[in-house]
C-alpha positions as CSV (number, residue, x, y, z in Angstrom):
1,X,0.0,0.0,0.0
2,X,2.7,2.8,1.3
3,X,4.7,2.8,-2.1
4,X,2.2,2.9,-4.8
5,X,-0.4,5.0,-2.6
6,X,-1.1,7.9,-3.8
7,X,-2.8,11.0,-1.2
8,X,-5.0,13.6,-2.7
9,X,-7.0,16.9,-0.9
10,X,-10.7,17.0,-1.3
11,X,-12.4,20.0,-0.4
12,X,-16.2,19.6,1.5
13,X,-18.0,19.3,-1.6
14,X,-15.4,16.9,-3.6
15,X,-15.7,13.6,-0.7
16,X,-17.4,10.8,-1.3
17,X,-19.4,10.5,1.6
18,X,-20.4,6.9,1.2
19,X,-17.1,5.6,0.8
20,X,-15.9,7.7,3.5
21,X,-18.4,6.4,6.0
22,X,-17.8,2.9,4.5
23,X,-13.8,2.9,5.6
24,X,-15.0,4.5,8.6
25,X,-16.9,1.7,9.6
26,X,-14.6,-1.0,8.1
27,X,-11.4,0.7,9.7
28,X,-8.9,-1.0,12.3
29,X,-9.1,2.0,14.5
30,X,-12.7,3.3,14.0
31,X,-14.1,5.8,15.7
32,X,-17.2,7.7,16.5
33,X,-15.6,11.0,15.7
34,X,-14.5,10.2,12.3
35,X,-18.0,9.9,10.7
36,X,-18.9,12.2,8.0
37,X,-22.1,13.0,10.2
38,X,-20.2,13.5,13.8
39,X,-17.8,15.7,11.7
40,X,-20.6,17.4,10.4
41,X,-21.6,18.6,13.5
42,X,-18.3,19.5,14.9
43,X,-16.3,21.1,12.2
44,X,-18.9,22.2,9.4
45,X,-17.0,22.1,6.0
46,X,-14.4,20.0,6.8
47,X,-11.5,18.6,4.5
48,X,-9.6,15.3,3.7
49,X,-7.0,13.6,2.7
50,X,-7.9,10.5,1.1
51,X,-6.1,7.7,-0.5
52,X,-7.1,6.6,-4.3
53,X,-9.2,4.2,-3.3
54,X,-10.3,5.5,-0.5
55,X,-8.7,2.3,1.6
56,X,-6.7,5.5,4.4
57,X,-8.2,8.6,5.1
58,X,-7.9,11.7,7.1
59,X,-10.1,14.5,8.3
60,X,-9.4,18.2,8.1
61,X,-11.0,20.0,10.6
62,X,-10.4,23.6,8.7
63,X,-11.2,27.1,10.3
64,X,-10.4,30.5,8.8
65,X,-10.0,33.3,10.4
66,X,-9.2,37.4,8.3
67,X,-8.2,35.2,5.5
68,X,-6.1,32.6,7.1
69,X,-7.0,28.8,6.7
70,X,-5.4,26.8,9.5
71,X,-6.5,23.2,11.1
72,X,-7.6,23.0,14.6
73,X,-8.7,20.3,17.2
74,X,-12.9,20.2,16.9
75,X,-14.7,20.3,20.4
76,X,-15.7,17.8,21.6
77,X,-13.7,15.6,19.5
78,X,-10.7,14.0,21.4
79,X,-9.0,12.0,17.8
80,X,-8.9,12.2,14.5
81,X,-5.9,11.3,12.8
82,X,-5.6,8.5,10.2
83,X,-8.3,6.0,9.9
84,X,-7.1,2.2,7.4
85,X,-8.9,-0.5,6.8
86,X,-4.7,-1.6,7.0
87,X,-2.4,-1.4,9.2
88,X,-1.1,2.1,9.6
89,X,2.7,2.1,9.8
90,X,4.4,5.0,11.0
91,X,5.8,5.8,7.3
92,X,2.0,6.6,6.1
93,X,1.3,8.4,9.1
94,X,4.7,10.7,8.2
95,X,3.5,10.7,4.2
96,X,-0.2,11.8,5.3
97,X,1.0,14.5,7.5
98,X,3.8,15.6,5.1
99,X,0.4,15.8,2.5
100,X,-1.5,18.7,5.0
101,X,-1.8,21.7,2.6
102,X,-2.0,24.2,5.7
103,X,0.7,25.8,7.2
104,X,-0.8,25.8,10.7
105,X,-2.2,23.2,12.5
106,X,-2.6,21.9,15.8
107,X,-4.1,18.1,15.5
108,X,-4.5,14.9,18.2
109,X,-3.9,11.8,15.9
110,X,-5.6,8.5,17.5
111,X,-4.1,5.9,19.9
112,X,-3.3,3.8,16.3
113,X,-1.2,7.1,14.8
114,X,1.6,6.0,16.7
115,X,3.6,8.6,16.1
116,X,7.8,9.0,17.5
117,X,7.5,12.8,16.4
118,X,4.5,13.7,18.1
119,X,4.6,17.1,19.9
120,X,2.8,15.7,22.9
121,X,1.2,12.5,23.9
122,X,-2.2,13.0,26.1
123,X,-3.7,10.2,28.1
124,X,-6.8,8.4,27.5
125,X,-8.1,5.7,29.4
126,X,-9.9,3.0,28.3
127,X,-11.4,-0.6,29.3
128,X,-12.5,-3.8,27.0
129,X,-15.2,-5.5,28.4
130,X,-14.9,-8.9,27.6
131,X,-15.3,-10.5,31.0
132,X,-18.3,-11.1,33.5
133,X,-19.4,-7.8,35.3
134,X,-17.9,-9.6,38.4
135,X,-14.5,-9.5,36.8
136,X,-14.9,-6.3,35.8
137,X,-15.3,-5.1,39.3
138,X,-12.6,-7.3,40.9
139,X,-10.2,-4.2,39.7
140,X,-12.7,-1.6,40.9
141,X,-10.3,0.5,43.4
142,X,-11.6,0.4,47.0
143,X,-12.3,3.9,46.6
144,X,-14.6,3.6,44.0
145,X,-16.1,0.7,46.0
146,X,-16.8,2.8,48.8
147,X,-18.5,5.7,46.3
148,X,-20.3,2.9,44.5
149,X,-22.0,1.6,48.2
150,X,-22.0,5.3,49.3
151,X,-24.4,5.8,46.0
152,X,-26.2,2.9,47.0
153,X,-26.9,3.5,50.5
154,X,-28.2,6.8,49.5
155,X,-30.7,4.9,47.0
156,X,-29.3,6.6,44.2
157,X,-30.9,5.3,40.6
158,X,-29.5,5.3,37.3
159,X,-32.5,5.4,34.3
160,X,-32.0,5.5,30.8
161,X,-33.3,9.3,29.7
162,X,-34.4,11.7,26.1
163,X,-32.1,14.7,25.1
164,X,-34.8,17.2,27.1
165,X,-33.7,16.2,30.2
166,X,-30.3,15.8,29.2
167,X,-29.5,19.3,27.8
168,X,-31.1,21.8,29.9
169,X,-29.8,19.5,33.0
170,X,-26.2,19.9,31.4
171,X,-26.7,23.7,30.2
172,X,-27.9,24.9,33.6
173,X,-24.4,23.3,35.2
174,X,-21.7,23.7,32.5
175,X,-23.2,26.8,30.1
176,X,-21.3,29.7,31.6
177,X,-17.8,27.8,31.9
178,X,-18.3,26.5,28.7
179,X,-20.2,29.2,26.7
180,X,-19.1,27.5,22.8
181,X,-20.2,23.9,23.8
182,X,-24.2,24.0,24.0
183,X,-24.5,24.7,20.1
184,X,-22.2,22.2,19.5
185,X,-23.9,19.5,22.0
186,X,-26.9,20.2,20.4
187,X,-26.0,19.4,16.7
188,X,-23.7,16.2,18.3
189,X,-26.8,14.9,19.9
190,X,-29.1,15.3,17.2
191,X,-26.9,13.9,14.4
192,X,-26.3,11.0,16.9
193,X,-30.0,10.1,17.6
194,X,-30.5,10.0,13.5
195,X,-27.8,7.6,12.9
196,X,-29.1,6.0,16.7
197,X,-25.5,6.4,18.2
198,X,-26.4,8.6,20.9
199,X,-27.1,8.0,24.3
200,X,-28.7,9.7,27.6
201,X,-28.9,8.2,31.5
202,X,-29.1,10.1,34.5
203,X,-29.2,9.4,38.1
204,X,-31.7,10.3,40.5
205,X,-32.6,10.3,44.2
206,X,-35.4,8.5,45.3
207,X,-37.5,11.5,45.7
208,X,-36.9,11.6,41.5
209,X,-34.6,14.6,41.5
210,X,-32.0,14.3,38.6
211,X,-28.3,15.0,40.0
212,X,-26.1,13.4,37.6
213,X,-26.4,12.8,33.9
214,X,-24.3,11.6,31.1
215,X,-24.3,11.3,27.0
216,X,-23.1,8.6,25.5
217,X,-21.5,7.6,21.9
218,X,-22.4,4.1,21.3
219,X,-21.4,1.9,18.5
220,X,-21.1,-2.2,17.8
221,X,-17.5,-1.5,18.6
222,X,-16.9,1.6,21.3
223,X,-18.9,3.3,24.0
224,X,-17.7,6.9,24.7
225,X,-18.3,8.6,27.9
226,X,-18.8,11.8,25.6
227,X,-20.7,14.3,27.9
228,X,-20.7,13.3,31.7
229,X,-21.9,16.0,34.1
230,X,-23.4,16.3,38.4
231,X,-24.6,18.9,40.3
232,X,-23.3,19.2,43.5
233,X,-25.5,17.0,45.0
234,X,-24.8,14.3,42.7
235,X,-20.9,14.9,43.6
236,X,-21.7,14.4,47.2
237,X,-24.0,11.4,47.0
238,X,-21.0,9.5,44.5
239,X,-23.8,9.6,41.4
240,X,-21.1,9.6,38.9
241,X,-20.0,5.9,40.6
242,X,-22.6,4.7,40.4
243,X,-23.5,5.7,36.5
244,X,-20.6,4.2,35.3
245,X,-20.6,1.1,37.5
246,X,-24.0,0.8,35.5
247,X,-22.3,1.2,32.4
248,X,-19.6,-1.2,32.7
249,X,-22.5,-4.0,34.1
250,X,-24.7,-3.6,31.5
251,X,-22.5,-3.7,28.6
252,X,-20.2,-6.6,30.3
253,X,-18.9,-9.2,27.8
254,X,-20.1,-7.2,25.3
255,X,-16.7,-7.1,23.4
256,X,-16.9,-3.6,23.4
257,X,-14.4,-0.5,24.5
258,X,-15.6,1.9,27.3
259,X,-14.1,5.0,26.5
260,X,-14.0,7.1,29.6
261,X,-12.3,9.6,27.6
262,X,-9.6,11.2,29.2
263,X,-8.3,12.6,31.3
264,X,-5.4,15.4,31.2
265,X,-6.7,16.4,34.8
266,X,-4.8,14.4,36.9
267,X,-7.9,13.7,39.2
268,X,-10.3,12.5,36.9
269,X,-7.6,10.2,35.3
270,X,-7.5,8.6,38.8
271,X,-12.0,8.3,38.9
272,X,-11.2,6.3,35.6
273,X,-8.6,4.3,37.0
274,X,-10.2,3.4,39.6
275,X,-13.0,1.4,37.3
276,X,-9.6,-0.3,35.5
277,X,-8.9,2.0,33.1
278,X,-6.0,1.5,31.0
279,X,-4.0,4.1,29.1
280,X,-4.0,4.6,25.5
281,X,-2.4,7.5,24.8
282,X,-2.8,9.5,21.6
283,X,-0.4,12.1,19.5
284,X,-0.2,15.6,19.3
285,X,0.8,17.4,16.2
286,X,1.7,20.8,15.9
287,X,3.3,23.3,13.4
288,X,3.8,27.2,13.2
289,X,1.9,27.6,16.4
290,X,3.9,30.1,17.9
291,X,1.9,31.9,21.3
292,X,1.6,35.2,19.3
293,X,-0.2,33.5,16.3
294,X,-2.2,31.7,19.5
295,X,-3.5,34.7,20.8
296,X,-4.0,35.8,17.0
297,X,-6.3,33.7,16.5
298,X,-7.8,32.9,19.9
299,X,-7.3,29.4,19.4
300,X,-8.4,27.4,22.4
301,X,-7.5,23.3,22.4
């Protein structure tokens, strides 16, 4: 494949969205994020680099701002990168970013874009669940033991839920520290419900007061802990235990990856531990991305 393959640069209007979505799907790394739909949502007129038949891809999530095209990181979209129905050996990964036509970018590959000349490498923690629940939980930390009874004793539910009591739920808590997300959410949710990906569970107390919620990607392959939120109640009654303890028990020996997704924050790596989280880190790339052109642009990853 690497000698004879040749990369070209679509623009929006020139992909083939079927064949897209079909090496999407077929891909050894597929994700959620990398669907012409989810991209869509998150980075509206996006670009690609594409093999000639279409076997390796990759998404270009473009922006322009006075004049000047540059790739950035989409919200709430963790990796992109390279997607193969192949292996992907570091030498396409070096020919696909040499291929970028932009002269600034800052992009997180995925955990299969293993890349030596990354500029970072984040943390993301993840879990197959291809054992009995009761395995599962034999690596449970005692800490999240005690939060999962804590949850428990306090006769804290977890119920399967629609997008209107999801959003304003996750609005009301999140809105004014994260002012650009709701319009995004919104447009992620609803193209997930059409293509039945997304999904919504809160927890509740017994008098039916909602004090946790989260928003799941879910696919035959991946679940992605996209969109997890509590009020402060929820934080003191351990909701967010108990809603993935729920999680991992109903979708046990499924086959499938939990993705907690994350974390940087040193802390919420250690609440994903805790359920036996491993890490699969992913690559940073970055060029011309000086502070000054930073604060240029207002760029926030």
């Amino acid at each position: 494949m690497t000698s004879k393959m040749t990369i070209k640069h679509l623009k929006h209007n020139e992909i083939d969205i079927y064949l897209w979505d079909n090496t999407i799907s077929r891909a050894v790394n597929t994700l959620p994020y990398a669907f012409s739909w989810y991209l869509d949502a998150v980075s509206p007129n996006w670009e690609a680099l594409v093999s000639d038949d279409y076997c390796t891809v990759m998404p270009l999530p473009c922006k322009k701002k006075m004049g000047f095209q540059y790739l950035i990181q989409p919200l709430l979209t963790q990796q992109l990168g390279i997607f193969s129905v192949e292996n992907i050996t570091e030498n396409v990964i070096r020919r696909f970013i040499s291929a970028i036509p932009y002269r600034a970018y800052e992009l997180r590959l995925n955990d299969a874009n293993t890349y030596t000349r990354a500029a970072d490498v984040y943390k993301n923690l993840t879990l197959t669940l291809n054992r009995p629940y009761e395995q599962l939980a034999d690596n449970y930390s005692g800490n999240t033991l005690r939060n999962i009874g804590r949850a428990k004793k306090r006769q804290i539910t977890v119920l399967s839920i629609d997008f209107n009591r999801f959003y304003p739920f996750w609005t009301e808590l999140n809105e004014e520290k994260y002012p650009a997300l709701p319009d995004v959410i919104q447009r992620i949710c609803r193209a997930a419900e059409e293509h039945n990906t997304g999904r919504y569970y809160g927890a509740f107390t017994p008098d039916s007061e909602m004090i946790a919620a989260v928003f799941t990607l879910e696919t035959p392959h991946r679940i992605i802990n996209l969109l997890p939120t509590s009020s402060a109640k929820g934080m003191q009654s351990s909701a967010m235990f108990l809603m993935m303890d729920f999680l991992l028990r109903r979708e046990a020996l499924s086959g499938k990856i939990f993705d907690f997704e994350g974390s940087r924050i040193e802390g919420v790596a250690r609440f994903y531990a805790g359920f036996g989280g491993e890490n699969h880190p992913y690559f940073v790339i970055r060029k011309n991305r000086p502070k000054w052109l930073v604060r240029w642009l207002h760029l926030k990853i």
